[in-house]
N, C-alpha and C positions, 0 to 999 in steps of 0.2 A: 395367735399366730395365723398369718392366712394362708388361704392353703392356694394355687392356682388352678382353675377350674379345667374341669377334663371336657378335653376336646374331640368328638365325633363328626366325622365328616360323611353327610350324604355322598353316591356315587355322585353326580352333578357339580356338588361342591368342589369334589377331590378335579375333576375334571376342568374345571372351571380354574383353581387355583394353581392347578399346575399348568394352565394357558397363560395366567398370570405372571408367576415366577419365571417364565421361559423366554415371555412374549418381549421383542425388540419395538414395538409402541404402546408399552405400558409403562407410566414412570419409574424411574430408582426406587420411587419412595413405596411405589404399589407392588412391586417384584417383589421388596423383603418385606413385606407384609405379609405377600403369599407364602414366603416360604418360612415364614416366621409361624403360621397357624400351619402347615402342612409337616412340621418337626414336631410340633404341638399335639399333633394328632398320634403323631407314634408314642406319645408318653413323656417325651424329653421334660425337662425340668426345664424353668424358665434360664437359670445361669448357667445350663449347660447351651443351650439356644446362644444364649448372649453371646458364649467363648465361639460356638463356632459361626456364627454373625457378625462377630467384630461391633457388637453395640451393647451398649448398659443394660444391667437386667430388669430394669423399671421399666425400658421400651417395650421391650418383649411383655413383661408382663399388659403392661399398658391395650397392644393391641392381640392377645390372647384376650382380654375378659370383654373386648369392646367388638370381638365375633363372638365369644360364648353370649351377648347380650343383642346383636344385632346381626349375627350373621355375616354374608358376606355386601351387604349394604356400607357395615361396618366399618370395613377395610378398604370400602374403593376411595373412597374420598376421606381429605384431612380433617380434622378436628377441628372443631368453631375455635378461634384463635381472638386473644382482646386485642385491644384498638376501639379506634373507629368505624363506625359498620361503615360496610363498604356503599351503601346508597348515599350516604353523604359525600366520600370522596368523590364519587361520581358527577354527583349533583356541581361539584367543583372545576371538576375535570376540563370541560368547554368552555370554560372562563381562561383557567392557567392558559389551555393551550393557544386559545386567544390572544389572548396580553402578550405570550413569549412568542407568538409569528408576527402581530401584527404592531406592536406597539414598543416603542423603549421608554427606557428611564431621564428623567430629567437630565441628568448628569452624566448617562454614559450610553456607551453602544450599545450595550446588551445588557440582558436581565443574568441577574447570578440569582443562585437558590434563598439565598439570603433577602436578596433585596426584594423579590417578587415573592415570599413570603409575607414582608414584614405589609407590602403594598396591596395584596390581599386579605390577610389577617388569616393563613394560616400556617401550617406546621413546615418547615422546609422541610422533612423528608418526606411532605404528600408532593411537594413540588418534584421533590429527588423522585419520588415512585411515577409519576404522571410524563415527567419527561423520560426517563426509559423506556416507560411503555407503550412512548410514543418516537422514541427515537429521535428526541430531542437535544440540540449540543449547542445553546448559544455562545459560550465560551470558543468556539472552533468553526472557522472560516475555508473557505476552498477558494485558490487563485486561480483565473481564468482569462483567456482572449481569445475571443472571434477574429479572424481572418477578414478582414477588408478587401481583401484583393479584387479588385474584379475580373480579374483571369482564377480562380482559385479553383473551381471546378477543375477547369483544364491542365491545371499544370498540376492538382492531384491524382487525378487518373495518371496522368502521363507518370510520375512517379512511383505511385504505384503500382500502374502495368509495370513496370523494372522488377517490383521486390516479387511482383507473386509469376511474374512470365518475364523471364530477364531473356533476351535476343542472345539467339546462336553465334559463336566465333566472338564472345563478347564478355566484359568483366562487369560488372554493378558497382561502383566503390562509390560511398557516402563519405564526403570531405570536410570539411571545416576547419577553423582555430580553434582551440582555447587562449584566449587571450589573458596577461595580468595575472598569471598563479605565482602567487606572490611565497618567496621564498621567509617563512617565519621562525623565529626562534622564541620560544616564551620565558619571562624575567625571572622563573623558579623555578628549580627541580619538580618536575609530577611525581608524585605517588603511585606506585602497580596498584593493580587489581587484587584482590586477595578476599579468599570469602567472606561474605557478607559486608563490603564496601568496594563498591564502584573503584574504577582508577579515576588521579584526579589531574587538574589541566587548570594554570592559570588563567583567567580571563583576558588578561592582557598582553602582549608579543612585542617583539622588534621588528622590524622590518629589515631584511636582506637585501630587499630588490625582487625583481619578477621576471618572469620568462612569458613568451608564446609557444604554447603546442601547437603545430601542425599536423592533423593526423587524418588518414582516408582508411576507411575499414572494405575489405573486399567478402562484399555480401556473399560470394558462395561458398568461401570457406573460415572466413573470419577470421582473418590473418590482415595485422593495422601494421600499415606503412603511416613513418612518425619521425618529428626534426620537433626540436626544441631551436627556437631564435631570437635574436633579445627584443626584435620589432615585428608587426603585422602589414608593412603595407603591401602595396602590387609587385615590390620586387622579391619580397621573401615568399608569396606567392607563387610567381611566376619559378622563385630556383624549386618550390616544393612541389609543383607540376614536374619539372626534371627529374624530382627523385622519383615519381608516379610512374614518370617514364621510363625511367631506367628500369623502377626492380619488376615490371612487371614482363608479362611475355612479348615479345612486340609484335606477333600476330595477329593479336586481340585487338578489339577495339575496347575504347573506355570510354563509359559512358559515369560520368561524377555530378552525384546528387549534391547540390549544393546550400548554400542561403543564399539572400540579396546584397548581403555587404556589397561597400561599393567599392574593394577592391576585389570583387572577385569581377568584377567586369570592369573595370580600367581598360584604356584605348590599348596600353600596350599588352595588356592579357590578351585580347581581344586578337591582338597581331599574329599574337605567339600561339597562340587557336588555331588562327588560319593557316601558319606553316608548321601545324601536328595537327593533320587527319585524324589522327585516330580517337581523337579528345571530343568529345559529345557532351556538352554542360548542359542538364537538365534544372531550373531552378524550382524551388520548392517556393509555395504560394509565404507571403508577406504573412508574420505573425504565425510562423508555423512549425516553430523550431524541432516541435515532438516527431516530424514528420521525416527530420534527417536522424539516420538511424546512430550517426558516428555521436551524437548529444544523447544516447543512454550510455556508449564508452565510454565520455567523459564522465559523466555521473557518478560510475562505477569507479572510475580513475579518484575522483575527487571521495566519495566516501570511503574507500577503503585503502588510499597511498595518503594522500595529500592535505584531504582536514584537519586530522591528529595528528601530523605528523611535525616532528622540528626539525627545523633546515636551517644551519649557521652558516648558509652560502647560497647563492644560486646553482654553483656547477653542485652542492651536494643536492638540492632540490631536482637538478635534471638528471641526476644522475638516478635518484629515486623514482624518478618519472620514466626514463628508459629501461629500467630494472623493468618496473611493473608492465610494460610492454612488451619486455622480451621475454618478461613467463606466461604470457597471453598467450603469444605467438607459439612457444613451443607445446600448448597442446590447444589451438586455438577455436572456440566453437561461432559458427555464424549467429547469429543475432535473427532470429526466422520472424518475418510477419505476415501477419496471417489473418488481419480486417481489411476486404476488399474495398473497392474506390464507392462502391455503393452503400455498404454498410456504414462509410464515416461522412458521407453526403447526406444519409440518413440522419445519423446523431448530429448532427452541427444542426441540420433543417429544424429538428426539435428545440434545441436550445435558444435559437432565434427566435422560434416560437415563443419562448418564457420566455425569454427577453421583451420582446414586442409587450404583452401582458402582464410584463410586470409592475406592479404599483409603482409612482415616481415620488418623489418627495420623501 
């Protein structure tokens, strides 16, 4: 029968171990190590450790006799583990991460674990280890556009001065459509949610028909003026300018952050401009959608009303779509931005950088 070997702890040690067990940068695995040989010292038995550790009584025994044998060298670091030693992997390492930046496969866009295994001749979970630990994701792409504009500086600042210093006697409201939200119905009953299975959603739909949102969000309180219409051009524009007009105060002036469409500047927009002073169109640079703030509304509109959701009508779609607006508005929070016009003239200057430098072909 074996017995578990009695543990004495020098002052230093005891010191030491209970900086370990306490310390918030020392690992999980080195905290109950300390406090696994610091019970150990009071006498505990190994399976009483275990019960009040929450781990098997071999663990505990395991590292009890591997400080009665080494002290506290013992315990700081983990036990030699098999595999592959680790200078081979290595030795590897500058290759994979090679091949999966710079190179692809005959046949496809990108390297899977599998393929650039089999094209090296090693193990796919050395490829699986080497890309985590380098923060590797060939499988996963990032969509992007640079701004063309060559007003784009200018008409960012100007935009920006609005969100972060909006002008006295004065409203900020960011406008736009959603154009084509198409009212769907799907060909089978879904399934709820129910523990341990997802809710479930045919792939396939009918078509209802579609709507336009027209919606402007008033940046200081975040409260979205909003018309559902069955078309987009400059005249349901121009009646959605009237509604801007009507519900807001008309002391104020209004300045509306917009896009380039080319009905937001039609001759007769333009007219209808000139006899309402108080209308100040600021345009947002070409290619710059993220920069009008009413396209995170929509977003939010669309992932939490409108993607899941089934409409056997258009007026039942607008009708879900004016819901979800009208419990915005009764407690409604502004949309606050808070990267100034220097700090994304920065980030943009960088990317064109790695644009310019980037390999072609």
């Amino acid at each position: 029968m074996r017995v578990a070997p009695v543990v004495r702890l020098k002052k230093s040690e005891r010191i030491t171990l209970q900086h370990w067990s306490q310390g918030r940068r020392v690992s999980v695995r080195q905290r109950e190590r300390a406090r696994i040989v610091l019970m150990a010292s009071e006498g505990r038995s190994n399976q009483e450790i275990a019960t009040v550790m929450g781990v098997k009584a071999h663990t505990v025994g395991r590292w009890r006799n591997r400080f009665a044998e080494l002290r506290l060298a013992g315990i700081e670091k983990d036990l030699p583990r098999g595999g592959r030693p680790r200078d081979q992997r290595e030795g590897r390492e500058s290759e994979i991460i090679r091949k999966t930046t710079q190179e692809t496969p005959k046949n496809a866009t990108h390297w899977s674990t599998r393929t650039l295994a089999k094209e090296l001749g090693v193990t796919q979970s050395m490829i699986h280890r080497v890309w985590k630990a380098n923060g590797l994701k060939p499988h996963l792409i990032r969509t992007f556009k640079l701004s063309r504009d060559p007003h784009f500086e200018e008409k960012l600042i100007d935009v920006v001065g609005l969100y972060l210093n909006p002008p006295e006697k004065a409203l900020v409201i960011s406008a736009d459509e959603k154009s084509q939200i198409q009212a769907l119905d799907r060909t089978q009953p879904s399934l709820p949610m129910i523990p341990g299975r997802c809710g479930t959603m045919t792939h396939d739909y009918k078509r209802n028909g579609t709507t336009t949102l027209f919606a402007a969000i008033d940046m200081t309180r975040g409260k979205v003026i909003a018309s559902c219409m069955p078309r987009h051009r400059h005249q349901e524009w121009i009646k959605f300018l009237k509604q801007i007009d009507a519900e807001t105060p008309e002391d104020l002036d209004l300045h509306l952050i917009v896009d380039n469409y080319a009905t937001h500047k039609h001759p007769r927009v333009k007219n209808w401009l000139k006899r309402h002073k108080r209308f100040h169109i600021h345009f947002i640079p070409t290619s710059s959608s993220w920069l009008n703030v009413i396209e995170r509304f929509f977003r939010d509109l669309d992932e939490k009303r409108v993607r899941r959701g089934v409409f056997r009508s258009v007026p039942q779609l607008i009708d879900a779509v004016m819901g979800y607006i009208e419990q915005h508005n009764s407690d409604p929070k502004p949309f606050v931005w808070r990267k100034t016009a220097e700090q994304i003239i920065e980030k943009v200057g960088r990317a064109k950088l790695a644009l310019n430098n980037a390999p072609t072909g």
